[in-house]
PATORVEX-42770 format. One line per field, with one value per residue (C-alpha): residue number from 1; residue in one letter; z, x, y. Coordinates in nm, 4 decimals. Each point is the difference from the previous one (the first is absolute). Example, Ala and Ser with C-alpha at 12.3 -4.5 7.8 and 13.67 -1.06 7.14 Angstrom:
<rs>
resi [1,2]
resn [A,S]
zz [0.7800,-0.0660]
xx [1.2300,0.1370]
yy [-0.4500,0.3440]
</rs>
This chain:
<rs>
resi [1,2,3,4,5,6,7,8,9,10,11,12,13,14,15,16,17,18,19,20,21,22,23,24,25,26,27,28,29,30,31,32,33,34,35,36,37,38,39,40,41,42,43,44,45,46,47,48,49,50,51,52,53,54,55,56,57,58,59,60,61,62,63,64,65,66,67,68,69,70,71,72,73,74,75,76,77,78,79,80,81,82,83,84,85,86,87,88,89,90,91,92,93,94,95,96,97,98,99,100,101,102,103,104,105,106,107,108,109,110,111,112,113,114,115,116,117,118,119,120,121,122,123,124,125,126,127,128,129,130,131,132,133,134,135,136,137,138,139,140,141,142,143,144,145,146,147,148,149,150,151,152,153,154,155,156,157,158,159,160,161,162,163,164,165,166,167,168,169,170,171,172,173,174,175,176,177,178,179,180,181,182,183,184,185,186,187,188,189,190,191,192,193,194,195,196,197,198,199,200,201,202,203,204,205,206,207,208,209,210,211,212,213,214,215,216,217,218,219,220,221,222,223,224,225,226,227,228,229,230,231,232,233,234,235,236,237,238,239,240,241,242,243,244,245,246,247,248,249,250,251,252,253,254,255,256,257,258,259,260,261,262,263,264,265,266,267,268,269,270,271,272,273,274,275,276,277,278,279,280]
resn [X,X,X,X,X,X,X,X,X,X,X,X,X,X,X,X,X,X,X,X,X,X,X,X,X,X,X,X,X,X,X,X,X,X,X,X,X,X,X,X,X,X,X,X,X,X,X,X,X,X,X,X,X,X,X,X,X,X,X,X,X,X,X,X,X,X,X,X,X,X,X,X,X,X,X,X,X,X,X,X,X,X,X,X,X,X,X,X,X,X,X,X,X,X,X,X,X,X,X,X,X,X,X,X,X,X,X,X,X,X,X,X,X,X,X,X,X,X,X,X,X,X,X,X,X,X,X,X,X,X,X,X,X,X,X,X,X,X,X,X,X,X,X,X,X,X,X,X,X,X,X,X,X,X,X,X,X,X,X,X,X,X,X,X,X,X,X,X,X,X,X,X,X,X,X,X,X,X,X,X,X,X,X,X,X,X,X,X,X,X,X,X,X,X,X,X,X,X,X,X,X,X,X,X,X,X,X,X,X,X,X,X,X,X,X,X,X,X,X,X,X,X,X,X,X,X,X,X,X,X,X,X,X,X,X,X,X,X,X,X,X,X,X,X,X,X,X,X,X,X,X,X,X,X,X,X,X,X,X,X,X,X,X,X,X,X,X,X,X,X,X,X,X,X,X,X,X,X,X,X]
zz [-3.9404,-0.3155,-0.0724,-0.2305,-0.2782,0.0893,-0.3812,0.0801,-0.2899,0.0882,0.3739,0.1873,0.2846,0.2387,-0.1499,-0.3005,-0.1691,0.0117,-0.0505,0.3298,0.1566,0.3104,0.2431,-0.0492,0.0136,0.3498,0.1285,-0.0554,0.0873,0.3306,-0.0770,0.2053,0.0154,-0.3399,-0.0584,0.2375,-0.1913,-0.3258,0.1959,0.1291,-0.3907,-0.0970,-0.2044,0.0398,0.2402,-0.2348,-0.3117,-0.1956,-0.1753,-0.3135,0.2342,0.1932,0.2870,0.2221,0.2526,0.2957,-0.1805,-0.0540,0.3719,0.1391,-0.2431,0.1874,0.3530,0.0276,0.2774,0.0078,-0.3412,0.0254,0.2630,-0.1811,-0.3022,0.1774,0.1994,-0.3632,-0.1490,-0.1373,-0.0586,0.1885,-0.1818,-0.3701,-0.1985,-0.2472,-0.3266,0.1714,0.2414,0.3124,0.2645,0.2161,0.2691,-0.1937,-0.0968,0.4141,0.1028,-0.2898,0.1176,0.3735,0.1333,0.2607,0.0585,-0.3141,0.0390,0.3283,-0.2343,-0.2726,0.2216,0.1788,-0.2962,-0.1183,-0.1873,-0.0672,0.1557,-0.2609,-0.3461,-0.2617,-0.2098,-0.3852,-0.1764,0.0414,0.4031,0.3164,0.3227,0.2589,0.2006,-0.2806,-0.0261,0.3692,-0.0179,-0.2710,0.1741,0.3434,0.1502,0.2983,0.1430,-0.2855,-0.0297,0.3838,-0.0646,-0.3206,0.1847,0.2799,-0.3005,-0.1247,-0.2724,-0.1731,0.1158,-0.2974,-0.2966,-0.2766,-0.2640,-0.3318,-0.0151,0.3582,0.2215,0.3388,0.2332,0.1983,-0.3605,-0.0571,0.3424,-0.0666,-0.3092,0.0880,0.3268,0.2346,0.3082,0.2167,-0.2259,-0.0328,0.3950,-0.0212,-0.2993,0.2371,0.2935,-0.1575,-0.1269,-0.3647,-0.1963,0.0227,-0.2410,-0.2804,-0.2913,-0.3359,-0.3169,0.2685,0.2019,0.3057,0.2223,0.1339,-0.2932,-0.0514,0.3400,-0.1218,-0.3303,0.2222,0.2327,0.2790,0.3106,0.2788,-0.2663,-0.0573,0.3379,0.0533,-0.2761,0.1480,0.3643,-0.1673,-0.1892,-0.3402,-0.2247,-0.0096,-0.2821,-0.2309,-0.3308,-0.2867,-0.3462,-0.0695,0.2684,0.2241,0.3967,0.1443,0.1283,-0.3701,-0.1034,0.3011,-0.0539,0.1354,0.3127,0.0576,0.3651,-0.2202,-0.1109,0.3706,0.1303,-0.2197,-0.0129,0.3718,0.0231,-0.3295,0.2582,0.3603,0.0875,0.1057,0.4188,0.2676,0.0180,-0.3508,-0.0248,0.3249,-0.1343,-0.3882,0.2217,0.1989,-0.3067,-0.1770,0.2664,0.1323,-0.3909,-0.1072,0.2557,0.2790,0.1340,0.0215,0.1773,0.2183,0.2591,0.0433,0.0282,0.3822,-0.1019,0.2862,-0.0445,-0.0033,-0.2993,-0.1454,0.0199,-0.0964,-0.3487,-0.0611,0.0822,-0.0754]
xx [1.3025,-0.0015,0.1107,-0.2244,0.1615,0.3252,0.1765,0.3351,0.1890,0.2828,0.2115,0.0187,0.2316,-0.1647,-0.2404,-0.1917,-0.2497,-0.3269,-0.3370,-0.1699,-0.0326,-0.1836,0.2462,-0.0270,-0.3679,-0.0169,0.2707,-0.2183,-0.2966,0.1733,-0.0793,0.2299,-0.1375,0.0546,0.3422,0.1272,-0.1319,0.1568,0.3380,-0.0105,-0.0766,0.3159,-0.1328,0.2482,-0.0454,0.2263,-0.1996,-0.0057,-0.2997,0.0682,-0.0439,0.2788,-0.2363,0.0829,-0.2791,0.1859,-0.0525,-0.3525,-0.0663,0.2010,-0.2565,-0.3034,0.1482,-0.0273,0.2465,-0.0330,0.0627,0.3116,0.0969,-0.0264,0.1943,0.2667,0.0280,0.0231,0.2834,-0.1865,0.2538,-0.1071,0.1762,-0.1144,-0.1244,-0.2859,-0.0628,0.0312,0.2972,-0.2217,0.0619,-0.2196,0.0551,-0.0578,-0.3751,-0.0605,0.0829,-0.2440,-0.2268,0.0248,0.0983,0.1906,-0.0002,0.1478,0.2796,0.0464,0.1320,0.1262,0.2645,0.0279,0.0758,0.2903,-0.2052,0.1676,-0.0745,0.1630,-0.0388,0.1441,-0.2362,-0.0749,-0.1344,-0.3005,0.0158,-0.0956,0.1896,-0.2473,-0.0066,-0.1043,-0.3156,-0.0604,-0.0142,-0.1914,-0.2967,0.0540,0.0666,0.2466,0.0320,0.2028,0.1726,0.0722,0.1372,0.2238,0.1914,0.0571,0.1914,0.1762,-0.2223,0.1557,-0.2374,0.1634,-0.0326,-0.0826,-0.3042,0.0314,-0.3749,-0.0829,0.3012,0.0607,-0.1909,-0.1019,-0.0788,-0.2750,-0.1222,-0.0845,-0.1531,-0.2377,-0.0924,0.1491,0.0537,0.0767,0.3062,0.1190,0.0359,0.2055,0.2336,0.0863,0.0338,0.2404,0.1761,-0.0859,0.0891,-0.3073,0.1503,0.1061,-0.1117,-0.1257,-0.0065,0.0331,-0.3419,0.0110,-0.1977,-0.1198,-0.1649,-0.1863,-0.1521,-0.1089,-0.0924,-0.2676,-0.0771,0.1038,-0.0009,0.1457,0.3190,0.0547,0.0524,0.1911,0.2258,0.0844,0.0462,0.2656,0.1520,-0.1279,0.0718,-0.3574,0.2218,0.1213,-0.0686,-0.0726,0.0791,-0.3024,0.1657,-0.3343,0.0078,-0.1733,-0.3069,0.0139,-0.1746,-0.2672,-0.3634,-0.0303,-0.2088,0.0358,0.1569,0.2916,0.0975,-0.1023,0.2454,0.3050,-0.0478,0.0388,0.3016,0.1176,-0.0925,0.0770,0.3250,0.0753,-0.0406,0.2497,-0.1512,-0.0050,0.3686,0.0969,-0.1470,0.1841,0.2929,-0.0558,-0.0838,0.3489,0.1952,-0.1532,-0.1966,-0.3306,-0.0197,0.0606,-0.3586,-0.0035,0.3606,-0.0018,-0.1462,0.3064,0.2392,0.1210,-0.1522,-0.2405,-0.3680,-0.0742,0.2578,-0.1236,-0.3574,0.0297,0.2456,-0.2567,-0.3495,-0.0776]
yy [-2.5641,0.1337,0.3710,0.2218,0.1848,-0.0929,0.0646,0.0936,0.1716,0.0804,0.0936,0.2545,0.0733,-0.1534,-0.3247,-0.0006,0.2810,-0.1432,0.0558,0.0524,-0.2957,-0.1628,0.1005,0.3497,-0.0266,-0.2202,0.2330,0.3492,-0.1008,-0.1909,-0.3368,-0.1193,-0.3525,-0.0251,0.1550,-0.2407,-0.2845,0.1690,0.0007,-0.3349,-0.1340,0.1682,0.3849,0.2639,0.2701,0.2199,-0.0578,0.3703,0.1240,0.1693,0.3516,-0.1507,-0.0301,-0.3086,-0.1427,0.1597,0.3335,-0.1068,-0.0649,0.2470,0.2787,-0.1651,-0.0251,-0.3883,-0.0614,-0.3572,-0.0662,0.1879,-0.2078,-0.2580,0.1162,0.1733,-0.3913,-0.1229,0.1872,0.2676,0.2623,0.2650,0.3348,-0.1020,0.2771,0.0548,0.1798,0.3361,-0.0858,-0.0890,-0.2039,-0.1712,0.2164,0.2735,-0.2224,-0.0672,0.3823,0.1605,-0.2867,0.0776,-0.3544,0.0931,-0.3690,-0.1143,0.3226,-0.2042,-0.3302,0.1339,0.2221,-0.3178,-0.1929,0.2268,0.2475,0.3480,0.2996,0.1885,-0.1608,0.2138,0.2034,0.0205,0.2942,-0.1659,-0.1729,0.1615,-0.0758,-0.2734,0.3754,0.1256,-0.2413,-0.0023,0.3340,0.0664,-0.2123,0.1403,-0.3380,0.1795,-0.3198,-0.0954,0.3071,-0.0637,-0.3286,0.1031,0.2482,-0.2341,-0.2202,0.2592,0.1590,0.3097,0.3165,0.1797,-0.3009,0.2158,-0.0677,0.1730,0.0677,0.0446,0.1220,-0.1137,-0.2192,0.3258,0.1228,-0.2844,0.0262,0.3463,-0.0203,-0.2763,0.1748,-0.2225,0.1684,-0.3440,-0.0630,0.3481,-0.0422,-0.2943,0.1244,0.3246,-0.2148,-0.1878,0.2958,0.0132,0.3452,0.2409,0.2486,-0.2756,0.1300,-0.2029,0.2775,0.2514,-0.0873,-0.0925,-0.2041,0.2814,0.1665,-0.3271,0.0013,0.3398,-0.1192,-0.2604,0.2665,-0.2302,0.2389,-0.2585,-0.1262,0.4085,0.0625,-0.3634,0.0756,0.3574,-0.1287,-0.2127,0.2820,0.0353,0.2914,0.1988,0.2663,-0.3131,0.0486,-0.2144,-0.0233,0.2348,0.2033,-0.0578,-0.0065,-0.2749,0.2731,0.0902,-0.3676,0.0620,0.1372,0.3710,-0.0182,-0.3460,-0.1280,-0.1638,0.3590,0.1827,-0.2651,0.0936,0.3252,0.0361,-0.1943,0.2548,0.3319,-0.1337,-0.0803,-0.3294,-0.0339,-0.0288,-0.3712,-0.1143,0.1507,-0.2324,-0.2936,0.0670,0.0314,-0.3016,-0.1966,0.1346,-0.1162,-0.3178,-0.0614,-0.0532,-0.3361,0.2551,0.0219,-0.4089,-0.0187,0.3221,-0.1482,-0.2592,0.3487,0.1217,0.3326,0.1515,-0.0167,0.3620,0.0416,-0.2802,0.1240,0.3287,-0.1216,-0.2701,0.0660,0.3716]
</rs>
């Protein structure tokens, strides 16, 4: 079968630079009929457009798990990296394919590629479209919680500013840094910035800093609306001191870390302790 546009001019480091050609189109719009006929005639799954995009990029971006079957089966080489240093895992995790994550971390895809001035980690991505089952399954592989983004921060970072409260959960479940701090603001002040009420008091329960400061020397209830619940809700935590209860569970979490609510049950500690450190 014929290949459209297929002018190669000169190589890359992985297969020609091409126009775009037929296999990138049957492999993002999942074709998959077709892209195995394109296989079987002999067109290369690592064929580069002149954006450096290769057809597993291209499916991965539109979540078409079977044709990344398909092209993973076929050699595709599963950590090649576009124009802006993405993967295709970071393309499946801003796409929300859990599925395709599934293959592509199957496949030998990294967790952890390293970043460019202009990359953001596969957390990053999952993170920034609140797909927590990806986040989930990144930290099960390893995924840095603290890969740093020049323009956005941490993981946690992202999560906050795009107001996803699921994946802020899982990043402090899994122990990521609630004070980590990206031209001095901190998650926190973003949840403030959104005027997310819940992810205020979820970043406090885990122990963020309601005085930090940053680089305009602004408090996180300094970036809230006066009257609003956002700024009722930090401004309580700023003039009532911290419980008995939250201070057990801080504790808890400091000695056991931020998993300790998921593994306490599994520790010989008596059910009344446990109770009152855990559930009050």
């Amino acid at each position: 079968m014929e290949i459209k546009n297929a002018r190669p001019y000169f190589f890359g480091d992985i297969g020609c630079w091409s126009e775009r050609t037929e296999v990138h189109n049957a492999a993002s719009l999942g074709q998959a009929s077709q892209l195995r006929d394109l296989i079987q005639s002999g067109a290369s799954v690592n064929v580069v457009a002149v954006d450096s995009i290769t057809p597993l990029h291209e499916a991965c971006l539109h979540g078409q798990a079977q044709c990344v079957q398909l092209l993973l089966d076929a050699g595709a080489q599963v950590n090649a990296r576009n124009v802006d240093g993405s993967t295709p895992l970071c393309d499946a995790c801003s796409a929300g394919s859990l599925e395709c994550v599934k293959l592509l971390l199957e496949h030998g895809a990294k967790a952890n590629p390293a970043l460019t001035s202009r990359t953001a980690s596969p957390l990053h991505e999952a993170c920034m479209g609140g797909n927590s089952d990806c986040v989930k399954l990144l930290i099960a592989m390893g995924a840095c919680l603290e890969s740093y983004d020049l323009y956005y921060g941490t993981p946690l970072h992202v999560a906050c500013v795009n107001k996803h409260i699921d994946c802020v959960k899982v990043l402090l479940n899994a122990g990521a840094k609630v004070n980590a701090a990206r031209l001095h603001e901190t998650p926190l002040h973003h949840a403030a910035k959104n005027m997310q009420v819940e992810m205020i008091e979820t970043l406090v329960e885990f122990g963020a800093n309601i005085y930090a400061r940053d680089s305009h020397n602004r408090k996180p209830v300094d970036h809230t609306t006066q009257g609003s619940p956002s700024a009722a809700c930090l401004q309580f935590y700023e003039t009532t001191p911290m419980s008995l209860q939250q201070l057990s569970r801080l504790a808890m979490r400091n000695e056991l870390g931020t998993r300790a609510l998921t593994v306490i049950g599994q520790l010989d500690i008596p059910k009344h302790i446990v109770s009152y450190l855990c559930y009050h």
